[in-house]
C-alpha positions as CSV (number, residue, x, y, z in Angstrom):
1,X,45.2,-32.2,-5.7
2,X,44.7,-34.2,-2.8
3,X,40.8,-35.1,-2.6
4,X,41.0,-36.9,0.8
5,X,41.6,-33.4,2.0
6,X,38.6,-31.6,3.3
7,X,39.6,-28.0,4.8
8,X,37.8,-24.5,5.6
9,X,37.6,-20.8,6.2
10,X,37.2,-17.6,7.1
11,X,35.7,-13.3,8.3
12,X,34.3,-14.0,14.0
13,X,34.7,-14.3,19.1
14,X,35.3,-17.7,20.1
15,X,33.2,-20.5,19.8
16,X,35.5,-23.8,20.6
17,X,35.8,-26.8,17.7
18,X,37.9,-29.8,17.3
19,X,39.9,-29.4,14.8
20,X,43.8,-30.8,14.2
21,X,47.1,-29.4,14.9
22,X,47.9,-25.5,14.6
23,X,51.2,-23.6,14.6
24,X,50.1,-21.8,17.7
25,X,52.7,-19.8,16.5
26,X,52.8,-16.5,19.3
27,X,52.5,-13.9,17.9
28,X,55.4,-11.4,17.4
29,X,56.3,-8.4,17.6
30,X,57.3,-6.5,14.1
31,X,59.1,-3.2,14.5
32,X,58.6,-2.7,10.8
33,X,54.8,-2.3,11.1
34,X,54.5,1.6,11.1
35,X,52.6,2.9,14.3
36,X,48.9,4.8,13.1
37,X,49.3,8.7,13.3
38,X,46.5,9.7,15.4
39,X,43.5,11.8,13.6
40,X,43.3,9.6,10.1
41,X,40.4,7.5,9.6
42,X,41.2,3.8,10.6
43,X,39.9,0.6,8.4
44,X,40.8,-2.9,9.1
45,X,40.8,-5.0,5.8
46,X,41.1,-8.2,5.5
47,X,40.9,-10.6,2.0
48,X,40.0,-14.0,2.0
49,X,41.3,-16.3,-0.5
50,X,39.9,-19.6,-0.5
51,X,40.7,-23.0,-2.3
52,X,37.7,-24.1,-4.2
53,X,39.1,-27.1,-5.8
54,X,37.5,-30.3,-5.3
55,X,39.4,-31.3,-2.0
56,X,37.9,-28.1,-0.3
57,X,34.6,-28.4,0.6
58,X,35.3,-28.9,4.5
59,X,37.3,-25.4,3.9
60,X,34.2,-23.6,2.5
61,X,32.2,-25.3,5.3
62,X,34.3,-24.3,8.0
63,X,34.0,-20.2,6.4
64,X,30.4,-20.4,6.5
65,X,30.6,-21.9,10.4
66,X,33.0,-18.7,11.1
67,X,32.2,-16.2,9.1
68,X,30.0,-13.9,11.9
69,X,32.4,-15.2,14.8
70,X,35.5,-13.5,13.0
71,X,33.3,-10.6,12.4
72,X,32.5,-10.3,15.8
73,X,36.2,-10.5,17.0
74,X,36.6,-7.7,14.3
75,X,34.4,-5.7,16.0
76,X,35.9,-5.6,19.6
77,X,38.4,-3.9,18.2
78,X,39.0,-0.4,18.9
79,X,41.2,2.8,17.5
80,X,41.3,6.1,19.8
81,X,38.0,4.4,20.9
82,X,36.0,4.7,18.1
83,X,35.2,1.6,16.3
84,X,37.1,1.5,12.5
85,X,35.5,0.7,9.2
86,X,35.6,-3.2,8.7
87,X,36.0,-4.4,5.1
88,X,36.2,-7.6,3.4
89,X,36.8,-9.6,0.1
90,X,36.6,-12.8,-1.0
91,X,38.3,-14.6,-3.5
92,X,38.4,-18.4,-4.9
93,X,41.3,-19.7,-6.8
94,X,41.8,-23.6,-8.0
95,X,38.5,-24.0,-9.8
96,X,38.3,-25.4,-12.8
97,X,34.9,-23.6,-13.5
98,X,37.0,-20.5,-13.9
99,X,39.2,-19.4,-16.4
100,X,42.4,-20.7,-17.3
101,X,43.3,-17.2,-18.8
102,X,42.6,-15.6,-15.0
103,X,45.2,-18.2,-13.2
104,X,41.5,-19.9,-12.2
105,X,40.6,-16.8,-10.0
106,X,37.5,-15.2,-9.6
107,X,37.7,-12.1,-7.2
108,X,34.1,-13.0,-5.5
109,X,33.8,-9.6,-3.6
110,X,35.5,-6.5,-3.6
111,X,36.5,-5.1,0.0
112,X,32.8,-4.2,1.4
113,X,31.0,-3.1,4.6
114,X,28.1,-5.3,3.3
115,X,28.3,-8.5,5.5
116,X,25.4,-9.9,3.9
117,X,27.0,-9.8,0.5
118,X,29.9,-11.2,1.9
119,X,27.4,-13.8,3.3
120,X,25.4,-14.3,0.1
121,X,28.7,-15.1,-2.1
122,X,30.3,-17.1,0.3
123,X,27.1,-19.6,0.6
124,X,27.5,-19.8,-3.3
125,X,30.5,-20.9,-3.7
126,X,30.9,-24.8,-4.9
127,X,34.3,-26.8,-5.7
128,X,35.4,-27.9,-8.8
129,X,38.7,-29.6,-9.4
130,X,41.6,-27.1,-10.4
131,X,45.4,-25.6,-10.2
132,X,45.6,-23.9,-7.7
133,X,47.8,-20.7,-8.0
134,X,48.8,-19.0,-4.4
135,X,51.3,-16.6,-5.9
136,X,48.8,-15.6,-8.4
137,X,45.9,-15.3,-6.3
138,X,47.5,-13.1,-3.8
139,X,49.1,-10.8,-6.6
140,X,45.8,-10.3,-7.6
141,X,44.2,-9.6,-4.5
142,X,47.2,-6.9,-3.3
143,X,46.6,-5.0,-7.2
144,X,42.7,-5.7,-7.4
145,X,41.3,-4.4,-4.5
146,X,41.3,-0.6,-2.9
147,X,43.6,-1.2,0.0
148,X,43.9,1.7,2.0
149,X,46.3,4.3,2.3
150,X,46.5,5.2,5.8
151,X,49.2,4.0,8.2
152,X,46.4,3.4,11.3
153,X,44.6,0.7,8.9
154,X,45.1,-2.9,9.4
155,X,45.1,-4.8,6.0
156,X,45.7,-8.3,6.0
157,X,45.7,-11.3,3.4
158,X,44.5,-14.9,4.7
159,X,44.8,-17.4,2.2
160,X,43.9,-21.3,2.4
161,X,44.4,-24.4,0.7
162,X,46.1,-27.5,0.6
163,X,48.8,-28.2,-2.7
164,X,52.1,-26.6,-3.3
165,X,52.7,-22.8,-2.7
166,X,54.8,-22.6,-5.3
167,X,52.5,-23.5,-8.2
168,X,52.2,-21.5,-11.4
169,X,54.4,-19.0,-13.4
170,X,53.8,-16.0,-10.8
171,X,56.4,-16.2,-8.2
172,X,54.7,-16.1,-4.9
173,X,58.1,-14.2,-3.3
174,X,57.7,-11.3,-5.8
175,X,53.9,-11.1,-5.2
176,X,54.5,-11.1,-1.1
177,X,57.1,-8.7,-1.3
178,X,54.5,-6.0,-3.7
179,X,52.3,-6.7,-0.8
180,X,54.4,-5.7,1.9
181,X,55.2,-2.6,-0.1
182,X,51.9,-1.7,0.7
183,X,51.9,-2.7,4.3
184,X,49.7,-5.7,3.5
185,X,50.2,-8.6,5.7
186,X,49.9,-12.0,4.2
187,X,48.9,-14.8,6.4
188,X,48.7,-18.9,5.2
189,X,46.4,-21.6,6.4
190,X,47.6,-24.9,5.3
191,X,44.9,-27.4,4.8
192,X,46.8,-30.6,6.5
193,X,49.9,-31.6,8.2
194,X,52.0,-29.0,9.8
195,X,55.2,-30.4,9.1
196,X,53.7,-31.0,5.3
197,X,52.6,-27.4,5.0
198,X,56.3,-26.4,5.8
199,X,57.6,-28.4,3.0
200,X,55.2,-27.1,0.6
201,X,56.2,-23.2,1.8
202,X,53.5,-22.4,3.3
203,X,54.9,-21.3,6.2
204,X,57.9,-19.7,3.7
205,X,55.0,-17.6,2.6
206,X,53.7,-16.4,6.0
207,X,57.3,-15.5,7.0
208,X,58.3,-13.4,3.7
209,X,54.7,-11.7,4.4
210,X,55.3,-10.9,8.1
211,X,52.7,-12.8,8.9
212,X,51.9,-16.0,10.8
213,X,51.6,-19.5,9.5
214,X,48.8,-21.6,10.6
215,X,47.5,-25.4,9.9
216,X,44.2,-26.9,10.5
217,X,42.0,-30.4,9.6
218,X,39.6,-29.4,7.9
219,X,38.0,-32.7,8.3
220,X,37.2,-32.3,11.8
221,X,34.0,-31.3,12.1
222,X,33.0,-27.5,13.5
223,X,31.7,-28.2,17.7
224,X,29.8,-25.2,19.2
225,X,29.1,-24.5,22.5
226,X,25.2,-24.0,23.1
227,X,24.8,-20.8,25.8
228,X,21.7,-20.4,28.0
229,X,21.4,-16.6,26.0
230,X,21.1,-18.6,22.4
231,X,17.4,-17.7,22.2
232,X,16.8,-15.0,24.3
233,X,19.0,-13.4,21.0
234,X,17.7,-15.5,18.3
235,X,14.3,-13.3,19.3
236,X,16.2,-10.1,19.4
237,X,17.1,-10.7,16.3
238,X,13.5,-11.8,14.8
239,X,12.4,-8.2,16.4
240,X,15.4,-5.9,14.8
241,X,14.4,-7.3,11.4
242,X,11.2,-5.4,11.8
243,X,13.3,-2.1,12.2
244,X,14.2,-2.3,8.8
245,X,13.1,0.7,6.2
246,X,14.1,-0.3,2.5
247,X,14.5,2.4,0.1
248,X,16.2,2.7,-3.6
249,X,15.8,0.0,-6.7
250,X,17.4,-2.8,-4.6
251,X,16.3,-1.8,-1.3
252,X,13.1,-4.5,-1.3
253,X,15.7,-7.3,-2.7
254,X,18.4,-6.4,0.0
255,X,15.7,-6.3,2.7
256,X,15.1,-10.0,1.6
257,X,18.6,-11.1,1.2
258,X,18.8,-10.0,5.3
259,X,16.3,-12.6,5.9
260,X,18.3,-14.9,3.4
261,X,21.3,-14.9,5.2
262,X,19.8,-15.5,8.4
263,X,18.7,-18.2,7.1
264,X,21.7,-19.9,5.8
265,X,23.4,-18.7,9.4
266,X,20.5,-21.7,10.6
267,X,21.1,-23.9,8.5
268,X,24.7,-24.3,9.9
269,X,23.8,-24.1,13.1
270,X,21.7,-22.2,16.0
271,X,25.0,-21.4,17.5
272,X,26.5,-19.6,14.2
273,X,23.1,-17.7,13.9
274,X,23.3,-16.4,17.2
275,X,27.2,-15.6,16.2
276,X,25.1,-13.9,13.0
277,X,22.1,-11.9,15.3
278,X,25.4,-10.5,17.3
279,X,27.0,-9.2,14.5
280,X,24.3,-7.6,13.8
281,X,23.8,-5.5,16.8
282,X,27.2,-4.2,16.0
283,X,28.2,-0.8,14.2
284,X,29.8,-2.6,11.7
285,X,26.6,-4.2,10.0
286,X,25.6,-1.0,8.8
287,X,23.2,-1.3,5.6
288,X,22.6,2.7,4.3
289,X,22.7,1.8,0.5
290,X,19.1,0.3,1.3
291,X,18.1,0.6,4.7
292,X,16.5,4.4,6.0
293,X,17.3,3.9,9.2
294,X,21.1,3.9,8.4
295,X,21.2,6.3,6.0
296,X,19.4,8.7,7.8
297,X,22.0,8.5,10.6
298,X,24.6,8.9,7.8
299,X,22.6,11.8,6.0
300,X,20.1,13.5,8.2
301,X,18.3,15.3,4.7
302,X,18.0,12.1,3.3
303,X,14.1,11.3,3.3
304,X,13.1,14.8,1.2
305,X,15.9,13.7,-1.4
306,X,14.5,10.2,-2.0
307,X,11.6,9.7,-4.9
308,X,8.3,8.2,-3.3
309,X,8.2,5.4,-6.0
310,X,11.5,4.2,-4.0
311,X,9.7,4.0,-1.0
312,X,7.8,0.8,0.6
313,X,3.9,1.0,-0.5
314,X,3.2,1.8,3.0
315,X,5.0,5.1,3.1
316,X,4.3,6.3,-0.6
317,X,1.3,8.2,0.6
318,X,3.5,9.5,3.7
319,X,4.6,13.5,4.3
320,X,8.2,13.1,4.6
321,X,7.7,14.8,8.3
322,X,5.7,11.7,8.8
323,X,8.1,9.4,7.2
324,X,10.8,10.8,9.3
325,X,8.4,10.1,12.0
326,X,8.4,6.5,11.6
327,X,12.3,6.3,10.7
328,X,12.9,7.8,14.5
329,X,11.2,5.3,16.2
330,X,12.4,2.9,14.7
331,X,15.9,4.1,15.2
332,X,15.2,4.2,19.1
333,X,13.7,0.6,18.9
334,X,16.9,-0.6,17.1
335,X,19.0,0.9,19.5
336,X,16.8,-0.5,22.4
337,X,17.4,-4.4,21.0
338,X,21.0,-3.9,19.8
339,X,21.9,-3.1,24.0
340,X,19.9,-5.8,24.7
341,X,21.6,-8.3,22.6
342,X,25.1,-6.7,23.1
343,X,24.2,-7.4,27.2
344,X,23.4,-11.0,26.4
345,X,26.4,-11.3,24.0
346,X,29.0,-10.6,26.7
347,X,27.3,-13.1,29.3
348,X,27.1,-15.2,26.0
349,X,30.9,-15.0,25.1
350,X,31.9,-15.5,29.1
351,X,29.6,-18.9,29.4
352,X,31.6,-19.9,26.0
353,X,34.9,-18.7,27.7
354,X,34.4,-21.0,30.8
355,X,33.2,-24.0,28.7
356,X,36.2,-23.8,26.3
357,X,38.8,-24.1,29.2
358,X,37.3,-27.3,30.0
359,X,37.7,-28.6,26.5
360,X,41.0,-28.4,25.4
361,X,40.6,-28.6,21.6
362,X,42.7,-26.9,19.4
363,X,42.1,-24.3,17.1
364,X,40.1,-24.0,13.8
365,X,39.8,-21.4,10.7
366,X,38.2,-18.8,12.7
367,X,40.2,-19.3,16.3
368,X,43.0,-19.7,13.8
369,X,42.2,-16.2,12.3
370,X,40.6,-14.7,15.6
371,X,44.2,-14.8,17.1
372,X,46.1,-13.6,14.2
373,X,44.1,-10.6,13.9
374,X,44.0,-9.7,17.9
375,X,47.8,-10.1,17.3
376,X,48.0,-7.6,14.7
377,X,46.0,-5.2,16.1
378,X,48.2,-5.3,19.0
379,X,50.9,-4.3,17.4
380,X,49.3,-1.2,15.3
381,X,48.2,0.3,18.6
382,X,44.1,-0.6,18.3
383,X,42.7,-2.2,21.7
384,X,40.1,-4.7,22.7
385,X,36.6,-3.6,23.9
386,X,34.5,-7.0,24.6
């Protein structure tokens, strides 16, 4: 393990950061990619599998810095012009706090639509000195999560770290080629020197799973680019939390875990809160296990099927014509901020567009990811709607 490494991660559209040097690898065309058949429903999937060994702290910082950007870039994407389901996982490996038995993996999320989840573990994860097991981590990954079976979804595998890609008694070749079986793409983001990351196959990795090989310092620190619109959405964002109906046995702990992770989004910066407050205008940051809003949209009957003890105190004593009432308006009001904030993101994303041209830094986790993706989705016939 090389503890003078520091490195980073992850899940959003294009905030600028000094970081050292990438592959910038263009992308390329596959022909072996199979072209969507139009009508099936499309999901783009993608697993993250992070290093949490003691050298990898920067890594984990550099995920919670990106984590909304990447989402954000997910969400510009388009299939036949509707928007697809976005899932993610998370994974660490390399931890000596988990079990030797498991390779030293923990499977942290399953693929989810709950960003805040995705949020919530992510913020808890802590390093711990470890083996760390690629081949092992992605076999895992490709046989432990629902991957989808439809030829229009886009399901790819990033995985990060820093030691040999080789390590351990599972092959990383075998466990590639299951995953390309599946028409999973595997991706690796060495945590160091390009030429280093080569000799320690990382880049063998990338090209056995079709995908593209990246390196990044995770020492660098994350630089953002402060945008006249930063508040103007951090208030949209205080307002849409008000449109918020909880419902169900976890709805009133969900509802607070919202609040949570915008929270944590401040803590690393105002910049990667805003990034946060964007995604959350978007129809991917959809919350019907506990939010009425959503799940009426999803199931128009809902409110007459729901006990009243499952209900905030404030609507207990409610008819549900009265309840469904309250759910429309604030519908229409969520609507009303989410166009709002969308308008501000896109003068947002141009004032970052401009700025970055006059910096020329180089790309980070998320850029790093950002690209990859856009590439992908390229090539499986989905387009780009900012």
């Amino acid at each position: 393990m090389k503890s003078n490494l520091f490195i980073t991660a992850l899940l959003a559209a294009s905030i600028s950061f000094v970081a050292c040097n990438s592959s910038n690898a263009k992308p390329v065309k596959n022909t072996e990619i199979e072209k969507p058949d139009s009508g099936e429903t499309a999901k783009i999937q993608v697993a993250l599998l992070l290093d949490t060994s003691n050298s990898m702290d920067g890594l984990i910082d550099q995920a919670k810095s990106r984590l909304w950007n990447i989402v954000n870039t997910l969400t510009t994407l388009k299939y036949e012009g509707k928007t697809p389901d976005i899932e993610i996982s998370l994974y660490e490996y390399g931890n000596d706090g988990l079990s030797e038995k498991s390779n030293y993996i923990r499977q942290v999320t399953p693929l989810s639509t709950d960003l805040d989840l995705i949020s919530e573990k992510l913020f808890a994860l802590r390093t711990n000195g470890g083996s760390e097991y690629c081949g092992a981590v992605i076999q895992d990954a490709t046989k432990g999560l629902k991957w989808s079976a439809e030829n229009n979804s886009m399901k790819l595998i990033y995985i990060a770290g820093n030691e040999g890609f080789d390590q351990g008694k599972i092959s990383y070749k075998e466990t590639i080629s299951d995953a390309l079986k599946n028409n999973i793409y595997v991706n690796t983001i060495f945590c160091g020197n390009k030429t280093e990351g080569i000799g320690l196959f990382w880049k063998d990795g990338a090209d056995r799973g079709k995908g593209k090989y990246f390196n990044i310092d995770s020492d660098k620190a994350v630089q953002y680019i402060a945008t006249p619109y930063d508040d103007e959405i951090a208030k949209c964002d205080e307002k849409i939390n008000k449109t918020y109906i909880n419902y169900g046995a976890k709805g009133a702990d969900k509802k607070r875990n919202q609040v949570m992770q915008d929270q944590n989004a401040k803590m690393v910066s105002a910049s990667n809160y805003t990034d946060r407050a964007v995604s959350k205008s978007k129809a991917a940051y959809k919350n019907e296990s506990w939010d009425l809003v959503d799940k009426v949209k999803d199931d128009a009957g809902a409110i007459s099927k729901i006990q009243k003890e499952e209900l905030p105190a404030e609507l207990q004593n409610k008819t549900t014509a009265e309840i469904q009432v309250i759910v429309n308006e604030k519908k229409k009001e969520r609507e009303t901020i989410q166009k709002e904030i969308t308008v501000l993101a896109k003068k947002r994303q141009q004032y970052i567009d401009t700025e970055a041209k006059k910096t020329k830094t180089q790309d980070d986790l998320g850029n790093t990811i950002n690209s990859s993706i856009l590439a992908f989705a390229k090539v499986k016939g989905y387009t780009v709607e900012k």
